[in-house]
Each structure stands twice: as structure tokens, then as C-alpha cells.
C-alpha positions as CSV (number, residue, x, y, z in Angstrom):
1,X,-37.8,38.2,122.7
2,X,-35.8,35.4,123.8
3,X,-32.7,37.0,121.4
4,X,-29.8,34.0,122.5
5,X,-32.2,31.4,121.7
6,X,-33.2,33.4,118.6
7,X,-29.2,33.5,117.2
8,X,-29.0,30.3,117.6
9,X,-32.0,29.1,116.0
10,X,-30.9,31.7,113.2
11,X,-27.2,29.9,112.7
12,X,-29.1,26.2,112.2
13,X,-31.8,27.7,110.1
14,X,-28.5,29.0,107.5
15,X,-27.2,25.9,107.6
16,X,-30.3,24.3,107.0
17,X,-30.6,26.2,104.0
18,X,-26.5,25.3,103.0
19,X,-26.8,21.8,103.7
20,X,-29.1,18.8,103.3
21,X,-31.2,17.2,106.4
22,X,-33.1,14.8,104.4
23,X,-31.2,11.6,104.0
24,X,-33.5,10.0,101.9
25,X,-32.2,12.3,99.1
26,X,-31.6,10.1,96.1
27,X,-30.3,11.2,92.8
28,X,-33.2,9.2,91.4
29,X,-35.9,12.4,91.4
30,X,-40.0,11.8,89.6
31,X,-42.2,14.9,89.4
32,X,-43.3,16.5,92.9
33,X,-46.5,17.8,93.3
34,X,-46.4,19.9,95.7
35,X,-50.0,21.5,96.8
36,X,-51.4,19.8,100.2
37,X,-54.0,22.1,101.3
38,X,-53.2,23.7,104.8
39,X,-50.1,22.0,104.7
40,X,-48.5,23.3,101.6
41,X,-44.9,24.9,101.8
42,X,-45.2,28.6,101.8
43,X,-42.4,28.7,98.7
44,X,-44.4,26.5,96.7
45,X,-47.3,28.7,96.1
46,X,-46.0,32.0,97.2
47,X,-45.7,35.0,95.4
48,X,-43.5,38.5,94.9
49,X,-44.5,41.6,96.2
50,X,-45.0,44.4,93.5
51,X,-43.8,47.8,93.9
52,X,-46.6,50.3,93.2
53,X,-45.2,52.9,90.5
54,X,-46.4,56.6,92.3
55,X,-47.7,55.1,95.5
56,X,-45.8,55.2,98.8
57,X,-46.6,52.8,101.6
58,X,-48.0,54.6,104.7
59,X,-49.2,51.9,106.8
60,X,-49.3,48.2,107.1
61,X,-52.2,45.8,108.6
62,X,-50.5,42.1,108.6
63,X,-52.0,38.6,109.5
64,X,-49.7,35.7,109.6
65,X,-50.8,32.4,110.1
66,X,-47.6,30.1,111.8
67,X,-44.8,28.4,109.8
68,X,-44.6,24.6,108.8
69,X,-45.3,23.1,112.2
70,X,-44.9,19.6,113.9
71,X,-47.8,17.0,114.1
72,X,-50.4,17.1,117.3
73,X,-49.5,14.2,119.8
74,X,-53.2,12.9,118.6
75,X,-51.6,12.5,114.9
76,X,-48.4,11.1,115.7
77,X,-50.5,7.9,117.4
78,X,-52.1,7.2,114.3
79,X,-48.4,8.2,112.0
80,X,-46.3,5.5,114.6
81,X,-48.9,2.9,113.0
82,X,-47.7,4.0,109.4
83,X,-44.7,1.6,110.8
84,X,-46.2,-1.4,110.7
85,X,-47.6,-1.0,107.4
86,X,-44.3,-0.1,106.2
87,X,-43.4,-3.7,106.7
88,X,-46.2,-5.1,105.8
89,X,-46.1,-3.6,102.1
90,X,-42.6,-4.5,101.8
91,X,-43.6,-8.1,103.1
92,X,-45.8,-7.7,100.1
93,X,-43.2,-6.8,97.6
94,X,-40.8,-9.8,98.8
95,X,-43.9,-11.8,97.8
96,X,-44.7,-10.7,94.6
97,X,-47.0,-8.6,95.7
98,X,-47.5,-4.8,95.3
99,X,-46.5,-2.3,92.0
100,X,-43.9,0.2,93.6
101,X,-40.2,1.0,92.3
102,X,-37.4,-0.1,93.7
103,X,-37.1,3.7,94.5
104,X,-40.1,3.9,96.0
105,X,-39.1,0.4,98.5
106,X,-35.7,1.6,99.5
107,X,-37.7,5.2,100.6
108,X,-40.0,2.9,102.0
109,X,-37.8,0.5,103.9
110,X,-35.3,3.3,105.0
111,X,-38.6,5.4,107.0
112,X,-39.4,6.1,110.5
113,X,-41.3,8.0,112.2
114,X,-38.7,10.0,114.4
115,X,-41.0,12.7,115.8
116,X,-40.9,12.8,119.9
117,X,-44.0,14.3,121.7
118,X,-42.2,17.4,122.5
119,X,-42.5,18.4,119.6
120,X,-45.6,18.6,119.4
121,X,-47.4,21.4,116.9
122,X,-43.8,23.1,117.5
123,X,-42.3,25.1,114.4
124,X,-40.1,23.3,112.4
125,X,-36.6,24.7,111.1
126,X,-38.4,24.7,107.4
127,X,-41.0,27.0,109.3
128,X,-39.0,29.3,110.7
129,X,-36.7,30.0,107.8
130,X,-40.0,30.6,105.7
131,X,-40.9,33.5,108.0
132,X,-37.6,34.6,108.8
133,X,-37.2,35.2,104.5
134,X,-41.0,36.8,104.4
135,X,-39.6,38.9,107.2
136,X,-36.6,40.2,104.5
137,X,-39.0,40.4,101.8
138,X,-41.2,42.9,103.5
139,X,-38.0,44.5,104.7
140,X,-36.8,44.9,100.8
141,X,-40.2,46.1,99.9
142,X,-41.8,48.5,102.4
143,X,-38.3,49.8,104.2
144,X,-39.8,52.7,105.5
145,X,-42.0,51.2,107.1
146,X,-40.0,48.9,108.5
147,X,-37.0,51.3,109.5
148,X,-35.8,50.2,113.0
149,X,-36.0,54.1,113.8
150,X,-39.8,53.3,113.8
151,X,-40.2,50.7,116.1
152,X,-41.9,52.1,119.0
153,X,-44.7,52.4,115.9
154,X,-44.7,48.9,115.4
155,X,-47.9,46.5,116.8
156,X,-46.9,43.1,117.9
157,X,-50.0,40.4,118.5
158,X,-50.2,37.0,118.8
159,X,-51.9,34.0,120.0
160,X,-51.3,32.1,123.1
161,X,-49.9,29.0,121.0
162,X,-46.3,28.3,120.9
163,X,-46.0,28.6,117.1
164,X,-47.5,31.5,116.9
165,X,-44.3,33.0,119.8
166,X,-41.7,31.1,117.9
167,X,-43.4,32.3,114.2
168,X,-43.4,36.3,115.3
169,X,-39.9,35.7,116.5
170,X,-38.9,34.5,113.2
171,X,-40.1,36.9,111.5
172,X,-39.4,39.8,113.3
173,X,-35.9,38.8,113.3
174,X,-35.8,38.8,109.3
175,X,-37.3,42.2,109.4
176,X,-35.0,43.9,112.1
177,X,-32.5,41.1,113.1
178,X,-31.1,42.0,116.6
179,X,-33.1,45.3,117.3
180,X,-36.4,42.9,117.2
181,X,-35.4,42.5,120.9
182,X,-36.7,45.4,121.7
183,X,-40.3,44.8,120.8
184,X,-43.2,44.0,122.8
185,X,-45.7,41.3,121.8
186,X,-49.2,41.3,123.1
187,X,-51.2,37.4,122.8
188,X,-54.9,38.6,122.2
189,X,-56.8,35.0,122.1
190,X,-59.9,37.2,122.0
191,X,-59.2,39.1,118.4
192,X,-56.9,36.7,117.0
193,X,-58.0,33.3,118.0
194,X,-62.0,34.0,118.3
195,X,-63.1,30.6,117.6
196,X,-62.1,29.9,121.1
197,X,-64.1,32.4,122.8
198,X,-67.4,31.3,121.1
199,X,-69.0,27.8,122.4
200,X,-71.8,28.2,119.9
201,X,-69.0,27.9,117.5
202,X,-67.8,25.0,119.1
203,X,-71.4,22.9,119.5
204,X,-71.5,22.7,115.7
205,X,-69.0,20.5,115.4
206,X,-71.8,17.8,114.7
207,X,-72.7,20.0,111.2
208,X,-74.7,17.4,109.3
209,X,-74.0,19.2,106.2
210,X,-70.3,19.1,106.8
211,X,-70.8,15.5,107.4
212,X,-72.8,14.8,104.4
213,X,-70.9,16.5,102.2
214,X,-67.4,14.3,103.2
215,X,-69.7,10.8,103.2
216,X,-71.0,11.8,99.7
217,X,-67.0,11.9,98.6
218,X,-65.6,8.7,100.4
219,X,-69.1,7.0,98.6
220,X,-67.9,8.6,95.1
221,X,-66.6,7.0,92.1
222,X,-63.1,8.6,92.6
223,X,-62.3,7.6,95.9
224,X,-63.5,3.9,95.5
225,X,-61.2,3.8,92.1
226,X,-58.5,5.8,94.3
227,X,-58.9,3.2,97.5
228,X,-58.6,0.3,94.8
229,X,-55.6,1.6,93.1
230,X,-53.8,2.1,96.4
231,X,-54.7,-1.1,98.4
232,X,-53.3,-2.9,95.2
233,X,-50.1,-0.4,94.7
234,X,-49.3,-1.4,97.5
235,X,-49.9,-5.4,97.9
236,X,-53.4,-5.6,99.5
237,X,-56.5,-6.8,98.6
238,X,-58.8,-3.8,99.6
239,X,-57.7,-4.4,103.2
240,X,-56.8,-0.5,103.6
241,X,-59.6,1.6,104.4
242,X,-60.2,5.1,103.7
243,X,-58.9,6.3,106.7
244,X,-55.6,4.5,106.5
245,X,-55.0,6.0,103.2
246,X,-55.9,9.6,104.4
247,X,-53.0,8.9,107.1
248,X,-50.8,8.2,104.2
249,X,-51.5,11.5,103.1
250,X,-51.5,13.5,105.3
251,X,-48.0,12.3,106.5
252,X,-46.9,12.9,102.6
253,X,-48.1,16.4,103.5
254,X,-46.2,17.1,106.4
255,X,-42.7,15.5,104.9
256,X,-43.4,17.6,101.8
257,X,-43.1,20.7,104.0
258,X,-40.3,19.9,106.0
259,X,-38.1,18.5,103.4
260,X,-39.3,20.9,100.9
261,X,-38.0,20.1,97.4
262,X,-37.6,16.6,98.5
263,X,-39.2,13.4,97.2
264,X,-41.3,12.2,100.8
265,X,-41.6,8.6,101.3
266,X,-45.6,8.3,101.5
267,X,-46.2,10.7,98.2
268,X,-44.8,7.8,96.4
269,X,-47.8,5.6,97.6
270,X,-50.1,7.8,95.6
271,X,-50.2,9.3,91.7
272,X,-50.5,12.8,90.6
273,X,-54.4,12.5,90.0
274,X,-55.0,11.0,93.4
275,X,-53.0,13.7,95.2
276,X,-55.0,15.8,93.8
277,X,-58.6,14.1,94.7
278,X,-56.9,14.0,98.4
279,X,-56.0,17.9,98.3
280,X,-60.0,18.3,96.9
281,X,-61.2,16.8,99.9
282,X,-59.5,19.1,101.9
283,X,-60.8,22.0,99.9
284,X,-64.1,20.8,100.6
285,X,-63.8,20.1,104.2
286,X,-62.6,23.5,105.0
287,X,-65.3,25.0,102.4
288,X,-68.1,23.5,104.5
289,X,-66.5,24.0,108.2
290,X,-64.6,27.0,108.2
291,X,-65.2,28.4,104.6
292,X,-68.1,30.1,102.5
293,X,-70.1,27.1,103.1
294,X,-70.7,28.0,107.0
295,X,-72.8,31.3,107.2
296,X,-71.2,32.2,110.5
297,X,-67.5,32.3,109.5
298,X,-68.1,36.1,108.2
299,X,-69.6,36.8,111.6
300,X,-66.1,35.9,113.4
301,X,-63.4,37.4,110.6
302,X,-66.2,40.5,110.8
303,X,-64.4,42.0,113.6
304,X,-60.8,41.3,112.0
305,X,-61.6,43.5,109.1
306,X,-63.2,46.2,111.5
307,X,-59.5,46.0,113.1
308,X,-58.1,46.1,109.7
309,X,-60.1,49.3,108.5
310,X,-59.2,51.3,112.1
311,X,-55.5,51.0,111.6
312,X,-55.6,51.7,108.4
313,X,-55.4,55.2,109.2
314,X,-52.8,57.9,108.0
315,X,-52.6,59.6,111.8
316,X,-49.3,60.2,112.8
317,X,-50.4,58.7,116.3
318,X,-51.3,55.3,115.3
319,X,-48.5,52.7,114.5
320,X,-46.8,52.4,111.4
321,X,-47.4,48.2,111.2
322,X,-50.1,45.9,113.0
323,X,-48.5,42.7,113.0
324,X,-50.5,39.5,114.3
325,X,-49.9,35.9,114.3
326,X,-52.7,33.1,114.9
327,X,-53.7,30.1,112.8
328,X,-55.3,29.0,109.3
329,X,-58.9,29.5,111.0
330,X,-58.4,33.2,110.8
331,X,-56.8,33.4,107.6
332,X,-60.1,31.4,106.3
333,X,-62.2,34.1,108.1
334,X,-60.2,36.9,106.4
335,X,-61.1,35.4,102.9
336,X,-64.5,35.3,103.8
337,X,-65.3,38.2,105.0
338,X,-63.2,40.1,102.6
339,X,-64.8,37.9,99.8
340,X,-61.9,36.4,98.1
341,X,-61.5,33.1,96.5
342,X,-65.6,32.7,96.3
343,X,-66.4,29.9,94.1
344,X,-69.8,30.6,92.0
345,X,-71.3,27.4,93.2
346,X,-70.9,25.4,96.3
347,X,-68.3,23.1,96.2
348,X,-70.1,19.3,96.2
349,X,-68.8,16.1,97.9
350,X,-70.5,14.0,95.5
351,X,-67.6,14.9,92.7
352,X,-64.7,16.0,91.8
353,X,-64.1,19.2,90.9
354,X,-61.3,20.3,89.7
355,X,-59.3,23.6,89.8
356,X,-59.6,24.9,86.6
357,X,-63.2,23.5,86.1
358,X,-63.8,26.2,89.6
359,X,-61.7,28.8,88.3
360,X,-59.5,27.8,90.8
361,X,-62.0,29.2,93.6
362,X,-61.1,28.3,97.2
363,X,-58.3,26.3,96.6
364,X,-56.9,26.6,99.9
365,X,-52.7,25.3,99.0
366,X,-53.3,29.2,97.5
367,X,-54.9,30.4,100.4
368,X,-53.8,28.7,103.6
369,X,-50.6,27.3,103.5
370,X,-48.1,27.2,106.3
371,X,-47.3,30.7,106.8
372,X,-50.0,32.1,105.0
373,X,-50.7,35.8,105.0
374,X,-53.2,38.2,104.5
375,X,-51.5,42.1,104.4
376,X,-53.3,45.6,103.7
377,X,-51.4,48.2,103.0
378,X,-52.1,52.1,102.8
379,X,-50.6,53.8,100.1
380,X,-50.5,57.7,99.1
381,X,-50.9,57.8,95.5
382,X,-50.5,60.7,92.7
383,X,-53.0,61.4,90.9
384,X,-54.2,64.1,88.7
385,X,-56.0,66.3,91.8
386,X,-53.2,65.3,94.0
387,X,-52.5,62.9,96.6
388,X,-54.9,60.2,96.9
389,X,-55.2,57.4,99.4
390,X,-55.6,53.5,98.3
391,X,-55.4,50.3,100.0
392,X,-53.8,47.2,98.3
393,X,-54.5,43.8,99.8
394,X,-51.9,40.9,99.1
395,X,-52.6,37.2,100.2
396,X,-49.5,35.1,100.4
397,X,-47.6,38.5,98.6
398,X,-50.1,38.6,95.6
399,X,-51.8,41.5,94.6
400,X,-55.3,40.4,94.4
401,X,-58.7,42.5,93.2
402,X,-60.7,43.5,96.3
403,X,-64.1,42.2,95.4
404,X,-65.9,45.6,97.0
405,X,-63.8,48.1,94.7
406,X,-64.9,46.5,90.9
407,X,-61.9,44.2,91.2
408,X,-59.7,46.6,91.3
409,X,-56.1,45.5,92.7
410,X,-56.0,49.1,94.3
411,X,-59.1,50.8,96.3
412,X,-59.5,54.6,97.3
413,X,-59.8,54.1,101.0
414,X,-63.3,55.2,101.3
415,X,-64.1,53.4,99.2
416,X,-62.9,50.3,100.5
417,X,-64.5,51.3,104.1
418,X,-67.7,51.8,102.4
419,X,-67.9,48.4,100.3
420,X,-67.3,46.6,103.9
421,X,-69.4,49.0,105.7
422,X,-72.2,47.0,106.1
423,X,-69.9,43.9,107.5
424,X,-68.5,45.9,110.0
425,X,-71.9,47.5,111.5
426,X,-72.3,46.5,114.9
427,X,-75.4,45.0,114.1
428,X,-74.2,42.5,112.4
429,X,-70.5,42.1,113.4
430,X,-71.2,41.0,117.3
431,X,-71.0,37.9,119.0
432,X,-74.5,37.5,120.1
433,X,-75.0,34.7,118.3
434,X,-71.7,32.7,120.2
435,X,-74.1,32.2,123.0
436,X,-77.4,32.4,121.6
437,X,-77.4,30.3,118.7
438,X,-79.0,26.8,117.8
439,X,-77.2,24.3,116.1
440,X,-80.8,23.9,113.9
441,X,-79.2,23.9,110.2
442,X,-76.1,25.2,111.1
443,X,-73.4,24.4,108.1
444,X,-70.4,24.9,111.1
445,X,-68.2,22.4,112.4
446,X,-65.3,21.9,114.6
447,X,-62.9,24.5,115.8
448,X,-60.2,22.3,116.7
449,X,-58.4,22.5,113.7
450,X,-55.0,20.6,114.5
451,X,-53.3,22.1,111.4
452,X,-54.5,25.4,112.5
């Protein structure tokens, strides 16, 4: 498990956490919003997990999606332009031009873009301390699970991806520091990353619905009075199209996660409101492609859940804890398929809808952050006729009502196989359809998630 390499990750990740890496830290501090979709920071919307009084855990089913990661090569293209305009809008400021703070234009004039193609979709030090402390927290809470006399009964999977190797080594090393060496990892591309293996999958990346619904939102009322309000923040006479602006944010998004707690640069180009509007269009994009709002995503997080319901299993021969690491795309399958964060209506691209207006449905900085995580736990509870088992599902360590067990936070274990029952029949969880399908009406799109 690379253990040298892991120390010494380890020793920086401390004194990241000590000390201060952001320079642009300013004693001057405005409000921080901090939810950005996919790329939230895992603290910012995490939660703690509870101890169940009377229930003992037996056995753990765990999905991790990767920590805070680095840009794809194809973003930082598009970011190394952000330069440019950086000069330009100050060139507007010296002029007369243009409505930021002096704050705002020493952030401004003081940024770069410093990010080297090597480091490409690698883990940040802000990712891996995020599942280094999940790895303690489960530790804390399920130790007997986790006792290092048990880990020939611990399941190790992952992706191919590097983020995914250097995410499982993080977190293994909060949950058994130096004895993690002695696990074995498996990368299983076909369980864990199934997009991949399905090209029908892939050919609906065209999804005219998907595509409809993000045209109706750049046409609405909100964006045009967003793209207004920006172009003349920032000195420009509508010359800043919508996709320039979306660049702005997402790189707001990214410095928000690896300076967590710290005021980024490009956030200041945008109000609280418009952050917002931004983070809805990201709800709605990965509603339609990936979400509740493509009929085939249950068909692919299907066969997860049948994993998830075979190991959780009180035989003394199966392991104690499955562990696997992969990418927001399987985390959105999970949801799916397990029916969590359903809104009651499709989410439309011709408005804005906003979280409490949804019930805060599919509002993926909850859902999918940067080291998301979807974990099932078997429990042996007392009760009245004895010892009864239950399954308890936390996403992100919340304790959330399993929609198959009348919303109860804990399910008898037959019962929870019987609600999903139906899912898991091999009639309907296969992959015929990966190579048999039409793209006719499909609701799909890409696979190719970069922030995956």
C-alpha cells in the first residue's frame, strides 16, 4: 500500500491542518457560501455518525466516492484563460470601470493559476485529510468492526483511477494507520465504474432532453439578470458569455475545496443568490444525465445494491467490511436505486427552483460532494422477542429513512431485501440493454463526468 509514500503524505497532510497554505488569507473575511454541487468540501455538508442505543454493528457495506481532486488537463486549458481576464477586469477597474472591493481586486490581482498537468484529477492534500479524518470517524464509531485483529475480514475495491488508489490509501490509513499495509485492494472497473463497460450508456450522450432542459435555463430570466450583473461587476458591457461565467465558477468551486474555509478569488465575482442559481444548474444537469431524470441510471446502481444486500449477511465467513472507492456516478446510482433524495416533480430548466421550495430533493452539495459516501450497516438489535437484525443506511454519515421500510431510519433486514427485491431480480437488473438499446427518447447523457 505504498506505506513510505503514505507517512509522508500523512506528516504534510498534519501540517496542512496546523498551518495555512492559502496566501490570499486576508483578515478582511464576507460570508462564504459554501455548497458547489459535486465539488463541495466534504466538512461543509457532512454529518456525525449516531450511535444506535441496543444495536451492535455486525457488518459494513461502504461506497466512497474520491476526495477533493485536481482539475482534468481539458479544464485547466479553459482556467489558464481566467488569466487574461484577470487583467482585463482590473484594466477595467483602473478605468472606472467595474463594481468590486478593493478586497475583491487585491484577490484578483494577486491570482494565478499554478496547477501543472501532472496533476491532473490527482487528490489534493485537502482530499486526503478529508478521508484520512472519515477513516477515524468510522474507527471511533464501529471499532469492532474495524479492529486490526479483523483484517483478513476486511474487502478492499477500487477503481482503476488514481484518486480512487490514493483515496483508499487515505482512508485506510485513518482507520488502521500502519497495519493498512497489510491489505489487499482489488480495482473492479466492472462493479464499481460500470458506466464504462456500457456503450449504450455512452451513445446517449446526445440526450435531447438533457440538452433542452440546460438551453431552457441559460434562455431564463435568472441567468440573463445573472450574465448582466456579472459582465457589469466586473467592467464589461455584456461581452462575457455564459460559458465564460460558468468557468468562473467552477474554478470558485474547486478553490473553495482546496482552501476550505477560505475566501477564493473567483467567488467574489458572484453574489450569494447567483451562486446559488449556478449550484441549481448543476443540480439539474446531473438530475437529467445521471439522476432520476434518466430511466436507465437504476438499471446500472441495480447491481450495486444486489452487492450491497449479499454482504450484508451475518455469516461468520463473509468479511466484516466491503469497502469500495469509484466516483460521483456511482454514488448518483446508489441514490437512485435506493430512492433517496427523489424530488416529487422533475426538476425544470425553465426556472429556478429553489431548495426549500423542493424540499431540498436532489440537491447534490448533500449528496455528492468530494468524498461522498453511501454506507449500510448491519446491526443486531434487542427487541422484545430477542435479537433482531436491521440495516441502517447513512449518506455522507447521516442517518437517513430508507424509502422501502416506511421511512424508517432502521429496517428489519428482510425487510429491506424484500422492498428492493424487485430491483435486484435478474430480470430487470442486467445489462442487456448496454448493447441493445436505442438512443430513441433516451433522457441519458454523457459518462465522462470529469468531476467524477
Amino acid at each position: 500500500m505504498k506505506l513510505i509514500v503514505s507517512c509522508i503524505v500523512l506528516i504534510i497532510v498534519f501540517i496542512y491542518a496546523e498551518g495555512n497554505f492559502h496566501t490570499g488569507k486576508l483578515e478582511q473575511r464576507e460570508s462564504l457560501y459554501q455548497l458547489f454541487s459535486t465539488a463541495t468540501a466534504y466538512d461543509a455538508v457532512r454529518g456525525k455518525i449516531k450511535k444506535i442505543d441496543d444495536c451492535k454493528p455486525k457488518t459494513m457495506w461502504a461506497f466512497f466516492r474520491h476526495g477533493t481532486r485536481y482539475p482534468h488537463v481539458r479544464e485547466m486549458v479553459r482556467y489558464r484563460k481566467l488569466e487574461d481576464l484577470r487583467d482585463r477586469i482590473i484594466s477595467n477597474h483602473a478605468s472606472g470601470n467595474g463594481r468590486l472591493n478593493q478586497f475583491q481586486l487585491y484577490l484578483l490581482h494577486d491570482w494565478s493559476f499554478n496547477i501543472t498537468d501532472d496533476q491532473n484529477m490527482h487528490l489534493t492534500l485537502s482530499g486526503y485529510k478529508e478521508l484520512y479524518d472519515l477513516g477515524k470517524r468510522l474507527k471511533k464509531r464501529f471499532s469492532h468492526i474495524f479492529d486490526k485483529k479483523h483484517l483478513e475480514s476486511i474487502n478492499v475495491k477500487r477503481t482503476s483511477a488514481e484518486r480512487t488508489d490514493e483515496s483508499e490509501e487515505a482512508l485506510l490509513q485513518g482507520l488502521f494507520g500502519s497495519y493498512s499495509s497489510y491489505l489487499n485492494d482489488n480495482i473492479d472497473d466492472n462493479l464499481l465504474k460500470n458506466t464504462k463497460q456500457c456503450p449504450f450508456w455512452k451513445t446517449t450522450t446526445e440526450s435531447p432532453t438533457l440538452k433542452k432542459h440546460i438551453k431552457d435555463f441559460e434562455n431564463s430570466s435568472e441567468a440573463a439578470i445573472l450574465l448582466h450583473n456579472v459582465n457589469n461587476r466586473l467592467g464589461f458591457t455584456d461581452e462575457l458569455t455564459f460559458e465564460t461565467v460558468k468557468d468562473m465558477y467552477d474554478i470558485c468551486a474547486f478553490e473553495n475545496s482546496w482552501y476550505h474555509g477560505e475566501y477564493s478569488t473567483w467567488c467574489g465575482v458572484f453574489s450569494t443568490k447567483e451562486l446559488q442559481l449556478m449550484e441549481y444548474l448543476e443540480d439539474l444537469t446531473y438530475y437529467w444525465k445521471s439522476g432520476y431524470g434518466n430511466k436507465y441510471t437504476s438499471k446500472l446502481g441495480c447491481q450495486l445494491v444486489q452487492d450491497m444486500i449479499e454482504k450484508l449477511n451475518l455469516s461468520e465467513y463473509l468479511p466484516k467490511a466491503n469497502t469500495y472507492f469509484a466516483h460521483s456516478s456511482g454514488i448518483r446510482e446508489l441514490l437512485v436505486s435506493l430512492g433517496i433524495g427523489r424530488c416529487q416533480e422533475d426538476l425544470p430548466g425553465n426556472r429556478y427552483v429553489s431548495p426549500s421550495e423542493r424540499d431540498n430533493c436532489w440537491r447534490t452539495s448533500y449528496l455528492t460532494p468530494f468524498s461522498a459516501n453511501i454506507i449500510s450497516v448491519l446491526y443486531s438489535c434487542k427487541t422484545k422477542t430477542g435479537k433482531q437484525p436491521k440495516v441502517g443506511v447513512y449518506v455522507n454519515e447521516k442517518l437517513v429513512e430508507i424509502p422501502h421500510c416506511n421511512g424508517e431510519e432502521l429496517c428489519d433486514l428482510e425487510t429491506f431485501k424484500a422492498g428492493y427485491s424487485s430491483l435486484v431480480d435478474q430480470s430487470y437488473c442486467n445489462r442487456e440493454f448496454c448493447f441493445t438499446g436505442s438512443t430513441t427518447g433516451s433522457t441519458s447523457s454523457a459518462n465522462n463526468d470529469n468531476d467524477d
